[in-house]
N, C-alpha and C positions, 0 to 999 in steps of 0.2 A: 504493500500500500504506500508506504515510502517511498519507495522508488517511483512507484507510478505518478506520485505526487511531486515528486523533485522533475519527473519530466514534464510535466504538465506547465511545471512553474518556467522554466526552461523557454519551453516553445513558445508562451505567454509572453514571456517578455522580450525574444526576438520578432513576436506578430507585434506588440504593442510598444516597444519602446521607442521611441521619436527619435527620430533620424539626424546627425550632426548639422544637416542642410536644415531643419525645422527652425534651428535657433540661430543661422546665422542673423537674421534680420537682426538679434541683438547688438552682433556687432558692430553697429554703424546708429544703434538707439541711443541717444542725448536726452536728456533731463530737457523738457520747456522750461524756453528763459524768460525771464519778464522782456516786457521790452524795454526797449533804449529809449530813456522819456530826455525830451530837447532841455538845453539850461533855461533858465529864465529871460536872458537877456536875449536867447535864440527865439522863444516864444512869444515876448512881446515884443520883437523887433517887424516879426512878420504879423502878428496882431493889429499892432499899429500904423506900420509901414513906414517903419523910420530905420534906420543902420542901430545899431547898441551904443554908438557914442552919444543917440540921442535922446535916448529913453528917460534918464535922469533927469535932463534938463526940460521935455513935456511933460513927466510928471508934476514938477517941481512950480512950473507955471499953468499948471488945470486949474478950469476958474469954472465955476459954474455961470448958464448964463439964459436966457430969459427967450420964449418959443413964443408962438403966434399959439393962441389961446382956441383959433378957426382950426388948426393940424389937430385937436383932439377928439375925440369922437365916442361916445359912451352908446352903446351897443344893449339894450333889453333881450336876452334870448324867452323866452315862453317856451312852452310845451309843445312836441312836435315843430321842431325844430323852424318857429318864426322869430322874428325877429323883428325891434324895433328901434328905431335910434333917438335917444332922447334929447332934449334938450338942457344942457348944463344949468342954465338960470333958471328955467321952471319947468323941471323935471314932474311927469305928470302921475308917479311912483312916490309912496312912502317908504320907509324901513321900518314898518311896521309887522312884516316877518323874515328870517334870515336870510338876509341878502349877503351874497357873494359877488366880489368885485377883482376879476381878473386882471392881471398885468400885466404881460408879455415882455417879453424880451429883446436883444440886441437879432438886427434882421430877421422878426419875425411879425404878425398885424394881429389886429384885432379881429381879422376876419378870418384868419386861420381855421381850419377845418378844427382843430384839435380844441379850439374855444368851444364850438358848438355839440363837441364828444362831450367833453368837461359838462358843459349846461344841462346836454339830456340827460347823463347820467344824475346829476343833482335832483332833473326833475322826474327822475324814476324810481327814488328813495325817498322821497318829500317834499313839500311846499316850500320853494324859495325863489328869491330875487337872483336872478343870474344877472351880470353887466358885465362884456368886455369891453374893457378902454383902450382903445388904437389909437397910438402914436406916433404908428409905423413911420409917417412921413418924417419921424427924428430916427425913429431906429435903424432904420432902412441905411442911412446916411454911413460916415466911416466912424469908427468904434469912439474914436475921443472924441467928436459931435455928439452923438450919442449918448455916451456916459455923462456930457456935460450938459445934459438938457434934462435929467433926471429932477432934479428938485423943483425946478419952473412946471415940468407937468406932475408931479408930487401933490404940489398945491393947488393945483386946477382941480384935482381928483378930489383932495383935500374942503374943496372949497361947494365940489359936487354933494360932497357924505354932508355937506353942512345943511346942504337945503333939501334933504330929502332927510336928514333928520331934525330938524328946527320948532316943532310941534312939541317936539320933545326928546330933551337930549338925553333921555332913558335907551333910547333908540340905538345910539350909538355901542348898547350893548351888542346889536344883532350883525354889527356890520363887522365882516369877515374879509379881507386883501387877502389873495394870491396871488403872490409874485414869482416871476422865473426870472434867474437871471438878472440883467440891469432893471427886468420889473419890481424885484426884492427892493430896489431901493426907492423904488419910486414909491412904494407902499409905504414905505418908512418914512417917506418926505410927505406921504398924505398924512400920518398917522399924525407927525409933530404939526404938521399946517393945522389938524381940528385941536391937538391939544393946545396950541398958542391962541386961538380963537377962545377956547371956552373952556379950558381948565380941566377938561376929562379925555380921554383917550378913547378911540377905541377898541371893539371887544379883543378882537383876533388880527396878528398879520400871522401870515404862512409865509417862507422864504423859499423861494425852492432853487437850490444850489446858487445860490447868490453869489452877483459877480464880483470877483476878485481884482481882476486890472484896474487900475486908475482908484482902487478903494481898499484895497490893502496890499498889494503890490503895482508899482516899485517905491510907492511912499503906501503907509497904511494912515487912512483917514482917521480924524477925532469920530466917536458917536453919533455926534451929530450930522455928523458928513455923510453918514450911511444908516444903514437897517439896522438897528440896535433894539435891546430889550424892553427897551422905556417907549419902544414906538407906539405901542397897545398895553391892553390890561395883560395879552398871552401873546409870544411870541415863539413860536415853534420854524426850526430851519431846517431843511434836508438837503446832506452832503454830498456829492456824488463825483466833484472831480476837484478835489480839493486841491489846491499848488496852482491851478492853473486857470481855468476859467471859474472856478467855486471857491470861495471864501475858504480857508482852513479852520480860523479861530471859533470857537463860541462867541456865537451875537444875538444868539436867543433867549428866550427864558430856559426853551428847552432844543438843542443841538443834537439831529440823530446825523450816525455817519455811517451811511450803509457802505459792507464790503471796506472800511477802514473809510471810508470819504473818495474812497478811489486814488488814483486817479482816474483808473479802466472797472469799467461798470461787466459784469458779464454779460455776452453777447456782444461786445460794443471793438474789440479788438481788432485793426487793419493792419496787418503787418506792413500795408506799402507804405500807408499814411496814419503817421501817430497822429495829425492834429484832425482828421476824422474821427480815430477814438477817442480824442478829449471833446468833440462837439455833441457824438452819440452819449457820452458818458455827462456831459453835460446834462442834458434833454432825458436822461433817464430819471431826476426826480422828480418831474411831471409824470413821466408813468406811472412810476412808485404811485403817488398822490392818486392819480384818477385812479387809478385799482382799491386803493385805500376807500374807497368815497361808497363804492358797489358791495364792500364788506371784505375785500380779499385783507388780512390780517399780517400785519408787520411787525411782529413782536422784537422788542429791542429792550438790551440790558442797559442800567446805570454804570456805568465806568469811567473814569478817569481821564483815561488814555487807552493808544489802542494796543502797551502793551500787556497791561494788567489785563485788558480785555482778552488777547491771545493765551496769555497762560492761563486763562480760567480762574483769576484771581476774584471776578465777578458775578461768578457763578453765583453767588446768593445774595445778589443784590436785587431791587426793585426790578421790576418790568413792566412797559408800557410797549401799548401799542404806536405806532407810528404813523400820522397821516391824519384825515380827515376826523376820527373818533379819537385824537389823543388826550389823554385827560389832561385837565388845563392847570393840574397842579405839578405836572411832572417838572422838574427843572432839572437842570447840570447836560453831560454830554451820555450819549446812550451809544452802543456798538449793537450792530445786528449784519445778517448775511443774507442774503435770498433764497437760497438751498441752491444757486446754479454754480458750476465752476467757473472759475476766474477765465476770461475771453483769450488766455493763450493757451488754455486747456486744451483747445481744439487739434492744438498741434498733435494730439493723443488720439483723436479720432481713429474708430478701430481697433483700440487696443483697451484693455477694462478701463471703467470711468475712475479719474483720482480729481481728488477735492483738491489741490492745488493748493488753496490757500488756507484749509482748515493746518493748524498748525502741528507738527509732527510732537511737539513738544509736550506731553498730560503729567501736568502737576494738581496733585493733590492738595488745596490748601483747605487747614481749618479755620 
């Protein structure tokens, strides 16, 4: 029986055992690398369109500066996807239930398809005021015209929440800013235009990956200069391509950094062209957010930083969700991940799936 079994085992594993060609493919397998991300002065040379000896010296003279009040356009979406466009002086809308007020960003409008996804979804989970504000005609322009026209329509917007809440500035609890982008700061120049008017805030800004050039890098603005936490009663910000086109610091009440703030969002990776992945990775916290709005759930820890986050030092901290339902007492910075691998994963396609960026490193803390 022995014997019969030692031969058995034998010819088993000359029918079965993998042939020295099976594994050459290992041979020539490398580890995905992150990519090569540009310096700074490589990124906002072409951002701006200036050489690197000049960047210093446009920062250094950015002045904000005052729009034609006619380029602004406040947008009514309704149900079934109509539309209506109001008039700033007498707006024919109260904020009498939660109104949401869109802000778009550098070269994109208020008439974007993505404003009108944003509104029906709002208006398929509840009764509310949708308004996109198009600016386009500053945003469109080149990136330092643009950032520098933020606070003049800040205030315009600022000066719209005034008269559709003036009945009663209880009102000002329901009103909600979304901002992307250089819209993050436009919100926060609306936010401060009602609180200099009347001494209260209001309820909510959203930041969503707010812009970083000309507002914390290559000089970082005072508070006032930009989307801070004093802009409303809640300020909640989501990070997605931090270093570059996305703010890094905490400027909210509450700061989530999905994927570490990025700079590469999953899915969002071009190996030809990095500054494609920082536009895709840009533009990914507006997905985040409209997914957020229809119930998809963003659970995010309390942490510090994001390396106490990586070693699970935060494991038994707070958790809140992130997005549309976040509770409005969360404050500090939050870490979370999307359950997708990191956008150079792909490089693996074909071979078992590996989390890339979950960290190899499990410590145990008490």
């Amino acid at each position: 029986m022995c014997k019969q079994l030692s031969i058995i085992l034998f010819i088993s594993s000359i029918i079965f055992a993998p042939s020295k060609s099976q594994f050459d493919f290992l041979k020539n397998l490398q580890p995905p690398q992150p990519p090569t991300l540009p310096s700074m002065d490589v990124f906002l040379s072409q951002l701006f369109d200036v050489t690197s000896n000049e960047i210093r010296n446009l920062a250094n003279n950015f002045n904000f500066h005052d729009v034609s009040h006619k380029d602004i356009t406040f947008i009514l979406h309704l149900p079934k996807n109509k539309t209506i466009v109001l008039d700033p002086k007498k707006p024919t809308i109260e904020a009498t239930k939660p109104t949401k007020i869109i802000v778009h960003g550098w070269q994109a409008s208020g008439t974007d398809e993505k404003n009108s996804e944003l509104a029906e979804t709002y208006h398929n989970t509840g009764d509310y005021h949708v308004i996109a504000v198009d600016w386009a005609e500053h945003a469109k322009k080149v990136y330092v015209h643009a950032s520098s026209s933020t606070k003049d329509i800040g205030h315009v917007i600022g000066d719209f929440i005034l008269e559709i809440t003036k009945k009663d500035p209880k009102l000002l609890e329901n009103i909600h800013l979304i901002g992307h982008s250089l819209g993050g700061h436009v919100a926060g120049f609306a936010g401060q235009r009602v609180a200099a008017k009347t001494g209260k805030k209001v309820g909510r800004i959203t930041g969503l990956d707010v812009a970083a050039p000309m507002f914390e890098v290559p000089v970082k603005r005072s508070a006032d200069s930009m989307l801070s936490k004093d802009d409303a009663e809640f300020v909640d910000v989501i990070h997605t391509n931090i270093g570059f086109l996305g703010v890094s610091d905490n400027i909210g009440s509450a700061d989530f950094y999905v994927e570490n703030g990025g700079p590469i969002q999953p899915d969002c990776f071009d190996p030809v062209n990095i500054f494609e992945s920082f536009g895709c990775s840009h533009f990914k916290s507006f997905e985040y957010y409209l997914e957020s709005i229809s119930g998809k759930k963003y659970e995010a820890v309390s942490c510090r930083n994001s390396i106490e986050y990586h070693i699970l030092a935060c494991n038994n901290n707070r958790k809140v969700i992130m997005g549309e339902k976040v509770p409005k007492d969360a404050y500090g910075a939050f870490y979370l991940e999307t359950g997708s691998p990191l956008p150079y994963s792909k490089l693996l396609d074909g071979l078992p799936k590996i989390r890339i960026n979950t960290p190899m490193l499990r410590l145990k803390v008490n």
